[in-house]
C-alpha distance (Angstrom), angle and dihedral (degrees) to the residues before:
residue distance angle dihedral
X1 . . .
X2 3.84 . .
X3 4.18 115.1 .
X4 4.07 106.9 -130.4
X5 3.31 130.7 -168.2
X6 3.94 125.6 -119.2
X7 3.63 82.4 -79.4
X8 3.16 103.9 57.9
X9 4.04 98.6 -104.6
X10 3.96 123.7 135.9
X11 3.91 103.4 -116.1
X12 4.06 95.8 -156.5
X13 3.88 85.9 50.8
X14 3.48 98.0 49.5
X15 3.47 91.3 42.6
X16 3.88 98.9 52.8
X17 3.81 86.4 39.2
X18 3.91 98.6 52.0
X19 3.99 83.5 45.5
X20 3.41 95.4 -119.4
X21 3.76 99.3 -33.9
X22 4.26 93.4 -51.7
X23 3.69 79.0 115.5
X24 3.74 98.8 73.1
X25 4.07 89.7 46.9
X26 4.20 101.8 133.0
X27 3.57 93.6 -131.9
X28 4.05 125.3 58.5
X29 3.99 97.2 -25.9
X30 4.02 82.8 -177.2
X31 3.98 95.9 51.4
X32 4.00 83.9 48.0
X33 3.62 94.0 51.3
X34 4.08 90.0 52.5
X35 3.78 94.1 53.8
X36 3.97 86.5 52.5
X37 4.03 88.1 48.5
X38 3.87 84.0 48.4
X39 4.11 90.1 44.9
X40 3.80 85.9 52.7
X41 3.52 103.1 43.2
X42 3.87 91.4 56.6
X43 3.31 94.2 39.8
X44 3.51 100.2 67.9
X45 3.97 85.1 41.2
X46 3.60 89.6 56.9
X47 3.81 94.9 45.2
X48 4.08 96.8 47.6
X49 4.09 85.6 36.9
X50 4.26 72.8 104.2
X51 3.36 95.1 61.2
X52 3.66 112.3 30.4
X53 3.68 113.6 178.9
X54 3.42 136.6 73.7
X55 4.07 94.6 -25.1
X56 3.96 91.4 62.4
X57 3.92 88.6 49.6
X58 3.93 88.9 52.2
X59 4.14 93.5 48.7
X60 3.45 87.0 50.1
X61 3.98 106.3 48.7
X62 4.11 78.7 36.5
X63 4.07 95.4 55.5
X64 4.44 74.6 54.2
X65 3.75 99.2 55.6
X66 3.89 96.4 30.8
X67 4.02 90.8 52.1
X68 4.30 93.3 46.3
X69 3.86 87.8 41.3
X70 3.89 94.8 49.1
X71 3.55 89.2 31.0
X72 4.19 97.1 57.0
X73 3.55 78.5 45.5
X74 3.50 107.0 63.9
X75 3.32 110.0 25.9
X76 3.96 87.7 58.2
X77 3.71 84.9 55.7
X78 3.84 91.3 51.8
X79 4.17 94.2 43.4
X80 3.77 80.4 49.3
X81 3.56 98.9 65.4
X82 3.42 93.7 28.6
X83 4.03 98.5 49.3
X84 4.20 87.0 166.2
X85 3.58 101.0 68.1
X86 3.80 109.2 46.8
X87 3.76 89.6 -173.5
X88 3.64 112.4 26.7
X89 3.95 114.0 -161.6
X90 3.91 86.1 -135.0
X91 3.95 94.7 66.6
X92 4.25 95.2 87.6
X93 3.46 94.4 166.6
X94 3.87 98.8 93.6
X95 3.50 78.5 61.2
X96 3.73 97.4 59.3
X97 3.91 87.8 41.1
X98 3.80 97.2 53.8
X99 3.98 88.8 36.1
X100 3.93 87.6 54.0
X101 4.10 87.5 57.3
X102 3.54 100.4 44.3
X103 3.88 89.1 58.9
X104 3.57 105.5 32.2
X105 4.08 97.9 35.9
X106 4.25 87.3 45.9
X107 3.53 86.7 54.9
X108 4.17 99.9 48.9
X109 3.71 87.1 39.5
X110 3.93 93.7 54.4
X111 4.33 87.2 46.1
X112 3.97 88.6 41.5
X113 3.76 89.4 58.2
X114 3.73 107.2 29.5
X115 4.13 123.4 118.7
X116 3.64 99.9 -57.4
X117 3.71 110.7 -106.6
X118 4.23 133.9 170.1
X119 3.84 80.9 -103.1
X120 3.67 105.5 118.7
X121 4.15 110.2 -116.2
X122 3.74 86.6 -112.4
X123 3.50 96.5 56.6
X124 3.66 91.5 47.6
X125 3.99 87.0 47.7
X126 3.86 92.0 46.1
X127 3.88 87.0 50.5
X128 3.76 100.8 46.1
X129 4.19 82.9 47.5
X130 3.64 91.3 53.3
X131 3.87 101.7 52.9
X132 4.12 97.9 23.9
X133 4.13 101.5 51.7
X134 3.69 84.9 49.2
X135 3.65 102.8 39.9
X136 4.41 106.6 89.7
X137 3.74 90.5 -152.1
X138 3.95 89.3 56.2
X139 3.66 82.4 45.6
X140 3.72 107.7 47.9
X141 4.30 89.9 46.8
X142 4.35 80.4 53.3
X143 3.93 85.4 53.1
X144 3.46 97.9 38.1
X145 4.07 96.7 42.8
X146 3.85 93.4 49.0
X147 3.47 103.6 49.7
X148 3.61 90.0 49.0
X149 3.73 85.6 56.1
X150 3.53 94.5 37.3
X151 4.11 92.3 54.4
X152 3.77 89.3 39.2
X153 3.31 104.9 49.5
X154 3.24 104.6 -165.5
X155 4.17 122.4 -166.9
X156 3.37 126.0 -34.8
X157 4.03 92.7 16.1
X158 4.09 98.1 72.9
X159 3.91 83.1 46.9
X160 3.81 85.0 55.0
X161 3.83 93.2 52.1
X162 3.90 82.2 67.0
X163 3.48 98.0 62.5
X164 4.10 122.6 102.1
X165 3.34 122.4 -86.5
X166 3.87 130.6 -37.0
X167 4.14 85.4 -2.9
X168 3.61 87.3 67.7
X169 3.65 94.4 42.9
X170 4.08 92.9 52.6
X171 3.61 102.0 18.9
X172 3.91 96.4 84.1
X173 3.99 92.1 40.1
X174 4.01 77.8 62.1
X175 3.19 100.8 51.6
X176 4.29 96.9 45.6
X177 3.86 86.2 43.2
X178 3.98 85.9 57.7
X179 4.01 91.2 45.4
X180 3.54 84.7 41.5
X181 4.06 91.3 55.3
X182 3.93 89.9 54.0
X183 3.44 93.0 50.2
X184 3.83 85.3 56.6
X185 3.54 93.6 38.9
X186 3.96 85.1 55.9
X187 3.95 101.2 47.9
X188 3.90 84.3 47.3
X189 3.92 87.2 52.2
X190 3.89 87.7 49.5
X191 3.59 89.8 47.4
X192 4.09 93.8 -121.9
C-alpha cells in the first residue's frame, strides 16, 4: 500500500522520481538531474576502482537497469496521480537514466571497438571503466553530449515522448543517452 499525500500523490515515488528532491530545484531541474546521473555513475567507478574486473562492469550495467526499472516505476506512479501533466518537469530521473547510458554505454562501446588485442572484451571494458568514469574531461563531454541530445531531441526520442505513461517520460532520455554514447564513442575514436 503506497503512502500519499493530501493530494493524492505517492511520497516514495515522488521521492525516487524527483531524485531526492533535485527535481523541484527552480532552475534547470533536467540539467540537475544529469549532474546526479554523472555523480552516480562515477561513484560506483570510484568505489569498485578496488576491484576492477568483472564486478565494476556488473555495478555499472546494474546502476542502468536499476535506474530504468525504478525509473518506469515511479514516474508512472507520479503521471498517475497527476493524469494532467504527462511529463512533469519535476520527474529528473529520466535524466539520471539517460545520463547513466551516455557514460557507461560510451565507455563499452569505445572498449568493444578498440584495436583488437588477446585482452578479453571485459578486461578492456573494466579498463576503459576504470580511467573514463573517473576522468572529468570524459565526464563533462557525457554532460555536455547528452543534454544536447536530450534538448534536441532528435528522431525517435520526440516520438518516445508520446508514449503512455512513465515510457514516455524515460523513453526519449533513452534514446538521447544512446546518441549521446556514440557521440562519446566518436570523440574517443578521434582521440579528443
Amino acid at each position: 500500500m503506497m503512502t500519499k499525500t493530501e493530494a493524492g500523490r505517492p511520497y516514495f515515488a515522488l521521492a525516487l522520481a524527483t531524485s531526492l528532491g533535485v527535481g523541484y530545484l527552480p532552475v534547470a531541474p533536467g540539467t540537475w538531474g544529469s549532474a546526479v546521473g554523472i555523480a552516480l555513475a562515477s561513484g560506483i567507478a570510484a568505489l569498485t576502482r578496488s576491484e576492477p574486473g568483472v564486478f565494476m562492469v556488473i555495478s555499472e550495467f546494474s546502476l542502468l537497469l536499476a535506474l530504468a526499472a525504478i525509473g518506469l516505476w515511479a514516474s508512472e506512479r507520479v503521471v498517475a496521480a497527476a493524469p494532467s501533466d504527462p511529463d512533469p518537469g519535476y520527474v529528473v530521473i529520466d535524466e539520471l537514466s539517460g545520463q547513466s547510458i551516455t557514460l557507461v554505454a560510451g565507455l563499452a562501446l569505445s572498449a568493444w571497438t578498440a584495436t583488437p588485442s588477446q585482452e578479453p572484451v571485459i578486461a578492456k571494458i573494466t579498463a576503459v571503466f576504470a580511467t573514463g568514469l573517473l576522468n572529468w574531461k570524459y565526464l563533462v563531454a557525457g554532460f555536455i553530449l547528452f543534454r544536447v541530445f536530450d534538448i534536441w531531441k532528435p528522431f525517435p526520442a520526440r516520438r518516445a515522448e508520446f508514449l503512455p505513461g512513465g515510457l514516455g517520460i524515460m523513453a526519449d532520455d533513452w534514446v538521447a543517452g544512446v546518441y549521446a554514447a556514440l557521440g562519446l564513442w566518436l570523440l574517443r575514436a578521434l582521440r579528443f
